[in-house]
Every structure is written in C-alpha cells, then in structure tokens.
N, CA, C and O atoms as a GROMACS GRO file, in nm:
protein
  308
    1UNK      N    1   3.023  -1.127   0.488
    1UNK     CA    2   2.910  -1.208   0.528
    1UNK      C    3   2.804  -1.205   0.418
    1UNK      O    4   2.754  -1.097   0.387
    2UNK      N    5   2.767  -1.319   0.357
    2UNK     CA    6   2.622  -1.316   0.262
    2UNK      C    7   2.524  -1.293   0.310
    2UNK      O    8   2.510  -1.325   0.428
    3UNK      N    9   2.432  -1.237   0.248
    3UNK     CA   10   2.313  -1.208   0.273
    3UNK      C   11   2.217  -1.320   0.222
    3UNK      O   12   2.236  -1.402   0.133
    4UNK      N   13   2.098  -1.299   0.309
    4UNK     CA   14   1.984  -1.403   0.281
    4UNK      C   15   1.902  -1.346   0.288
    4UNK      O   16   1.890  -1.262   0.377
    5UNK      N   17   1.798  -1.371   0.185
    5UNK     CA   18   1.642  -1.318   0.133
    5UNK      C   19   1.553  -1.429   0.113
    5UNK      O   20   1.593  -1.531   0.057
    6UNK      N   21   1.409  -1.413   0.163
    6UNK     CA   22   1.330  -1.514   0.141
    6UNK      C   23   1.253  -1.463   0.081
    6UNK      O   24   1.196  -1.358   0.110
    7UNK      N   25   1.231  -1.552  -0.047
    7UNK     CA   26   1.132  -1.578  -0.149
    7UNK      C   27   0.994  -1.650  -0.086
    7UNK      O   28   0.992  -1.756  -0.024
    8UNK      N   29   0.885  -1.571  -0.116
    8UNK     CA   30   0.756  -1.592  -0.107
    8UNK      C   31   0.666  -1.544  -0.208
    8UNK      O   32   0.684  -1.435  -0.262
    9UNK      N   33   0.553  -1.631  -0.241
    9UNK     CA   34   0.519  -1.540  -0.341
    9UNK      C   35   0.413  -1.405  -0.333
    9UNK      O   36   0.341  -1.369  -0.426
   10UNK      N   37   0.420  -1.349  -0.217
   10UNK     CA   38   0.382  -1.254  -0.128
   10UNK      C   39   0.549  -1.127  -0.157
   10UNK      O   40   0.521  -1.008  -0.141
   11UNK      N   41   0.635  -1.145  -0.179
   11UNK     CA   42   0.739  -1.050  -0.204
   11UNK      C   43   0.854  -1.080  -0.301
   11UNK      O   44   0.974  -1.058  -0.290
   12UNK      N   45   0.784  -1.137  -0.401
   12UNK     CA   46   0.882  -1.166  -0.589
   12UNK      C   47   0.878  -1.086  -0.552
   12UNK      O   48   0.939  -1.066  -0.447
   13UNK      N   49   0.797  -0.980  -0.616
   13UNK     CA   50   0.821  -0.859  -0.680
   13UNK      C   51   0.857  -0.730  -0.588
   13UNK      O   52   0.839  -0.636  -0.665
   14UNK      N   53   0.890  -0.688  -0.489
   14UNK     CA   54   0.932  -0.639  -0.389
   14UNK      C   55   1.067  -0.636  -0.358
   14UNK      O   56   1.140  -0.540  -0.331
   15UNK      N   57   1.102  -0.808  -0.368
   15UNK     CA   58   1.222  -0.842  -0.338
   15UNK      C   59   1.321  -0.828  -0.451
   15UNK      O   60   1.440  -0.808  -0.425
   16UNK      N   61   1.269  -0.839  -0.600
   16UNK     CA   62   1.339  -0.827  -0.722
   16UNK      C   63   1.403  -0.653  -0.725
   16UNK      O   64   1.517  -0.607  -0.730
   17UNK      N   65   1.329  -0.619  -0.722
   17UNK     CA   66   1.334  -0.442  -0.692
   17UNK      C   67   1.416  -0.379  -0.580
   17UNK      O   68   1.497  -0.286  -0.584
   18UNK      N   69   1.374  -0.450  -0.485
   18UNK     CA   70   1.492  -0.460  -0.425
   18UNK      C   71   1.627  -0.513  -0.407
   18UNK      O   72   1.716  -0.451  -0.348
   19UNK      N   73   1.641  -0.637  -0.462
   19UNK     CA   74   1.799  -0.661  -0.518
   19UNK      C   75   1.847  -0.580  -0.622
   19UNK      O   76   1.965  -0.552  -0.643
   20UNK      N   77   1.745  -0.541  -0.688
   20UNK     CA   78   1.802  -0.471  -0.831
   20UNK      C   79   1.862  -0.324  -0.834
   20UNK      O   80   1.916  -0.268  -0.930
   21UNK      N   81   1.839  -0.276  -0.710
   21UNK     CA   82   1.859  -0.147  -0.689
   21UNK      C   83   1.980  -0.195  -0.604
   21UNK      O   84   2.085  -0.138  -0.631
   22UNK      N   85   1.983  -0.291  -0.504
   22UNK     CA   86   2.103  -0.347  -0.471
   22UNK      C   87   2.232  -0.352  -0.536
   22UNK      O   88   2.334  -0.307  -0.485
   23UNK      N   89   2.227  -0.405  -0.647
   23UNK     CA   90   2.298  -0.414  -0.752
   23UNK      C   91   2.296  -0.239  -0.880
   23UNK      O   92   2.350  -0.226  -0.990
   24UNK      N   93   2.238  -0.165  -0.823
   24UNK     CA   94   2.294  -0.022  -0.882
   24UNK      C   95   2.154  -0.081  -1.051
   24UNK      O   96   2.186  -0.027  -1.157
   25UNK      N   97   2.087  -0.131  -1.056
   25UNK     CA   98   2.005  -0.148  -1.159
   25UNK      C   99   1.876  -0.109  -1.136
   25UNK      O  100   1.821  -0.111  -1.026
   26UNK      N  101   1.817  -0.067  -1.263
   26UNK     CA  102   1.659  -0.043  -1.278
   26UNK      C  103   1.571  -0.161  -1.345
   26UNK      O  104   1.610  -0.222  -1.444
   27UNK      N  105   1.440  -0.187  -1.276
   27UNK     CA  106   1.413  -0.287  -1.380
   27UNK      C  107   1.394  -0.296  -1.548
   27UNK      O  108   1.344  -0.379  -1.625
   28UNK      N  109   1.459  -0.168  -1.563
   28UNK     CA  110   1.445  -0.183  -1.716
   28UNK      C  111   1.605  -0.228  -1.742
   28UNK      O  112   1.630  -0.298  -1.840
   29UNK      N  113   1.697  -0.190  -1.664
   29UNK     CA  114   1.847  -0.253  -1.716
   29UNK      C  115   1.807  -0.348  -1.667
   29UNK      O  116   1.812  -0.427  -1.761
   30UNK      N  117   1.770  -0.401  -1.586
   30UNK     CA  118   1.754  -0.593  -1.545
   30UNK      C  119   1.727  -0.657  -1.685
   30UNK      O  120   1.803  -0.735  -1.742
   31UNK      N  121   1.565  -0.595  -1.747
   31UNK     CA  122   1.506  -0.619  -1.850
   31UNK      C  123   1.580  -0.626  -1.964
   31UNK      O  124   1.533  -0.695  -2.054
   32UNK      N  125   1.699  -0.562  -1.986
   32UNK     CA  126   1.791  -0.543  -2.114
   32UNK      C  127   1.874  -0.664  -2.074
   32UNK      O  128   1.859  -0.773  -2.130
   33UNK      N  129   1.980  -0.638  -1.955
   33UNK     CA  130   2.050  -0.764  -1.927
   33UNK      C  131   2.006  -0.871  -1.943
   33UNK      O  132   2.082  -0.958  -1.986
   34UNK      N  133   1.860  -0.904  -1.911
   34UNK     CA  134   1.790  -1.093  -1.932
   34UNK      C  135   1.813  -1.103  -2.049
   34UNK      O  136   1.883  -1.191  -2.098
   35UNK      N  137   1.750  -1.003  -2.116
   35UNK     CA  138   1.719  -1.004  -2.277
   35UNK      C  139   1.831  -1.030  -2.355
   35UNK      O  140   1.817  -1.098  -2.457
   36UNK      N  141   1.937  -0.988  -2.324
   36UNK     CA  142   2.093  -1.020  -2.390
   36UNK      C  143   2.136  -1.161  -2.360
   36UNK      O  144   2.157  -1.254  -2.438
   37UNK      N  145   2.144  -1.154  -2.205
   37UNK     CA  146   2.232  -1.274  -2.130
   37UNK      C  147   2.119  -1.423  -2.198
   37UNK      O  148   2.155  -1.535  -2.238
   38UNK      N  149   2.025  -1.381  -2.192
   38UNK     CA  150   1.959  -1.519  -2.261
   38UNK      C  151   1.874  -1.516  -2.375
   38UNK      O  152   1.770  -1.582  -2.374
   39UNK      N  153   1.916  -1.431  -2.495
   39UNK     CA  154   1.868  -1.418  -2.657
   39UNK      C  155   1.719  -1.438  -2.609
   39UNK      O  156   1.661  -1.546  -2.614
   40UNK      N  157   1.654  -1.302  -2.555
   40UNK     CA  158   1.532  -1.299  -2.573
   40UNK      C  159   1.449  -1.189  -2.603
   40UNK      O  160   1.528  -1.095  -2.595
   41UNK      N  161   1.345  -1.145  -2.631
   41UNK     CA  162   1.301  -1.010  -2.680
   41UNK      C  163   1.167  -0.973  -2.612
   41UNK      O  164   1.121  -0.864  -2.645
   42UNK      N  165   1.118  -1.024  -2.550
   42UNK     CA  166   1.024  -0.967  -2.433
   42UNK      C  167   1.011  -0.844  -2.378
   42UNK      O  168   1.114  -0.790  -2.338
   43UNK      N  169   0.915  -0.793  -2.368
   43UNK     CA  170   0.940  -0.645  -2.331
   43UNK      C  171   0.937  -0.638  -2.141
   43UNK      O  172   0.920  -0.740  -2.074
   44UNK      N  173   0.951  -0.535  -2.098
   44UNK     CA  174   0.986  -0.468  -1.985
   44UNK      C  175   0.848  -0.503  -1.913
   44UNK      O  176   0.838  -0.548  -1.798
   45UNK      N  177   0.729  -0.470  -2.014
   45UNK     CA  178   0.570  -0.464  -1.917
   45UNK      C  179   0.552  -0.610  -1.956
   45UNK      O  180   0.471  -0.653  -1.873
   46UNK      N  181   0.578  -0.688  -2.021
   46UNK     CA  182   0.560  -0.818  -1.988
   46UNK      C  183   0.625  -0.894  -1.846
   46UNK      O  184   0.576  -0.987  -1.782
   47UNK      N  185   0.760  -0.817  -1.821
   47UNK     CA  186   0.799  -0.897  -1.670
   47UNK      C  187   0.750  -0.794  -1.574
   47UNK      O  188   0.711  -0.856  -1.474
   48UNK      N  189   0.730  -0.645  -1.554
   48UNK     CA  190   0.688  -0.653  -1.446
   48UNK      C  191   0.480  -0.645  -1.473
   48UNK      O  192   0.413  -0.565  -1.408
   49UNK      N  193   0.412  -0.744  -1.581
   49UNK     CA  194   0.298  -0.766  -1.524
   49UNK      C  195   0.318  -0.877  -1.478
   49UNK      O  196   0.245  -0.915  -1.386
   50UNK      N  197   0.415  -0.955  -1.522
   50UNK     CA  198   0.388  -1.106  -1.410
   50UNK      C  199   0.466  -1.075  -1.314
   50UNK      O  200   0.496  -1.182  -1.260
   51UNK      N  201   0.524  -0.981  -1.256
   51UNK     CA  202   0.567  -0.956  -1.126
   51UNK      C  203   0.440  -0.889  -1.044
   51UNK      O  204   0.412  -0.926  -0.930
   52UNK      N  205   0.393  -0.825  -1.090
   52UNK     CA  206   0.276  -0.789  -1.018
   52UNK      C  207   0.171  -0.925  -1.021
   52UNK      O  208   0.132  -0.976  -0.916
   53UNK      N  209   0.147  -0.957  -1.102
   53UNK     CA  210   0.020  -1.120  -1.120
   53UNK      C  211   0.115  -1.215  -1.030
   53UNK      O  212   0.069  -1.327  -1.007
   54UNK      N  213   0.194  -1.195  -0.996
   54UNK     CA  214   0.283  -1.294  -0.946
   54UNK      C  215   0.212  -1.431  -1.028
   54UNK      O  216   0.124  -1.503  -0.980
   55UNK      N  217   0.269  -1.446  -1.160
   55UNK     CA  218   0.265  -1.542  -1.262
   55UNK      C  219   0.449  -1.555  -1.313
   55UNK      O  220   0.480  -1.549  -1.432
   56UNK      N  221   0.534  -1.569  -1.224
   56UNK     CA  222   0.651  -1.566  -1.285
   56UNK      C  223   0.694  -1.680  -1.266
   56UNK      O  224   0.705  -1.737  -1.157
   57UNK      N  225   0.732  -1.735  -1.410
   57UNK     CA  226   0.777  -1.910  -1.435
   57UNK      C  227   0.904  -1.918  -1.332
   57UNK      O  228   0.980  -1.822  -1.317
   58UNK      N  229   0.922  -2.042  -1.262
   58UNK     CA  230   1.065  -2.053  -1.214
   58UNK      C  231   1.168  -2.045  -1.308
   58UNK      O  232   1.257  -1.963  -1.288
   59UNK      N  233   1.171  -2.095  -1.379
   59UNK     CA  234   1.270  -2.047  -1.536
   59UNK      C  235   1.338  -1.902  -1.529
   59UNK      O  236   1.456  -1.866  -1.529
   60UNK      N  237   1.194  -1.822  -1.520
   60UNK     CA  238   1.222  -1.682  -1.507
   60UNK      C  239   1.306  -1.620  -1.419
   60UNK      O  240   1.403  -1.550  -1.448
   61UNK      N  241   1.255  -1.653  -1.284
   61UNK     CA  242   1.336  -1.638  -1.157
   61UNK      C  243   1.480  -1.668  -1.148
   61UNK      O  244   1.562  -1.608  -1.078
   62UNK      N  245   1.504  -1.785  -1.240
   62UNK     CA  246   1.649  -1.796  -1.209
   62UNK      C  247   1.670  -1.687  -1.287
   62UNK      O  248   1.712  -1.582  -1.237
   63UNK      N  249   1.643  -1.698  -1.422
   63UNK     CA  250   1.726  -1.600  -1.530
   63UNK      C  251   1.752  -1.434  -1.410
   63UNK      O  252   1.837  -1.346  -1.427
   64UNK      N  253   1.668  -1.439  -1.319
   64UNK     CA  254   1.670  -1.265  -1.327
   64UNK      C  255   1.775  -1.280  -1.214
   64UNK      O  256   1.866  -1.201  -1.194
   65UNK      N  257   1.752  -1.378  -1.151
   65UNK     CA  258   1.845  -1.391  -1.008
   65UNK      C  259   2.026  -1.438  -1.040
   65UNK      O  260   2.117  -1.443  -0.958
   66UNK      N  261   2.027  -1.466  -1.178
   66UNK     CA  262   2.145  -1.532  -1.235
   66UNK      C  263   2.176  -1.377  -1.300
   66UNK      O  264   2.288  -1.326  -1.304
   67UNK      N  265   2.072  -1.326  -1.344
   67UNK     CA  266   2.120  -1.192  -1.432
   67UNK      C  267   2.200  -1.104  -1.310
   67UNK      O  268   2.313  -1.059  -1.332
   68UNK      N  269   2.141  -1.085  -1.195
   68UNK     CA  270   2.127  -1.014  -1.052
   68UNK      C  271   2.256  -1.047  -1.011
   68UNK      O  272   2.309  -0.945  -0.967
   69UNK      N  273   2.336  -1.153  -1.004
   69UNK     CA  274   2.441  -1.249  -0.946
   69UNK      C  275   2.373  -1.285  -0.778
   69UNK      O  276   2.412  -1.223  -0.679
   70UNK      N  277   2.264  -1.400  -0.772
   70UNK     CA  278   2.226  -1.416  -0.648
   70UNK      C  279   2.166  -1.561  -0.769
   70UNK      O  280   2.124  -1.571  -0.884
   71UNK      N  281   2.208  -1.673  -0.620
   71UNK     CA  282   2.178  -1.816  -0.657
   71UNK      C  283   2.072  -1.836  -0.587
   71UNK      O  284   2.050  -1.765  -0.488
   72UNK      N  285   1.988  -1.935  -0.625
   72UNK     CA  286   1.824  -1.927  -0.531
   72UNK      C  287   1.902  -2.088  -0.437
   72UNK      O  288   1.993  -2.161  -0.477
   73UNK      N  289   1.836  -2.096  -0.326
   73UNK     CA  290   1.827  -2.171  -0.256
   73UNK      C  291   1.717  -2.272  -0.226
   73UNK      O  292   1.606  -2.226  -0.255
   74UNK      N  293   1.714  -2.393  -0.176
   74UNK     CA  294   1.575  -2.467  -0.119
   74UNK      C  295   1.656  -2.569  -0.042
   74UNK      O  296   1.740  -2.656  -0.061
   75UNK      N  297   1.569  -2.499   0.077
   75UNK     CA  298   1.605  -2.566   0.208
   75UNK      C  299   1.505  -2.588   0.306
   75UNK      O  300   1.431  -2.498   0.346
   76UNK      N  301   1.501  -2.711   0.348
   76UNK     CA  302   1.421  -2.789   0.401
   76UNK      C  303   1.382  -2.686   0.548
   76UNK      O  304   1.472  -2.645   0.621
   77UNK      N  305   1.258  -2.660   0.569
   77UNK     CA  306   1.220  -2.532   0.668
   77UNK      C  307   1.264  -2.629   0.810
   77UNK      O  308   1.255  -2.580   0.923
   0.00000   0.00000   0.00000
C-alpha cells in the first residue's frame, strides 16, 4: 500500500526530515545525493535555511523528492 503525505507550507521542512529518515538518510546525505544527482554545489546550510524560511523553490522540492524516490502530487481538494 503507498503512502500519502501532505505538503503544506506549514510542514516542508518536517515532512522532508521525515521522509529522509524514512529512506535510512540524513539531511546531509540528501544534501550530497541532490548535489550529485543534479551537478550542483550548494551547501547543506543553504537548504536547510530555506527549509526553515520556508523559501524553497518548487524546482527544489522536486529535486529532493526525486532524490528521496517520492513523486509530488496535485489534486484538486
């Protein structure tokens, strides 16, 4: 059975942390995996201050949720 998580921007960053530990990861291996899987060099306190500012581009979200293996959804409430 899949699981379902709702995105708000009241629990990005809650919910990231929590898939990520789901998946046996820390957000610093998340942070290495983005960084590989999509040739980028950003550091670790750059994603979780926009996880805390909740300033995180949708761009971003996929990359971490694609890094994560979880597809985002949008569905009409």
């Amino acid at each position: 059975m899949k699981q379902e998580y709702l995105l708000n921007k009241e629990n990005i960053r809650n919910l990231i942390k929590f898939l990520a530990v789901l998946e046996g990861k820390t957000l610093t291996r998340l942070k290495v995996d983005i960084n590989h899987n999509y040739n980028k060099t950003d550091s670790l306190e750059n994603l979780t201050n926009k996880l805390r500012n909740k300033t995180v581009k949708v761009t971003e979200l996929i990359e971490i949720f694609e890094t994560l293996g979880y597809e985002i959804v949008v569905r009409k409430k």
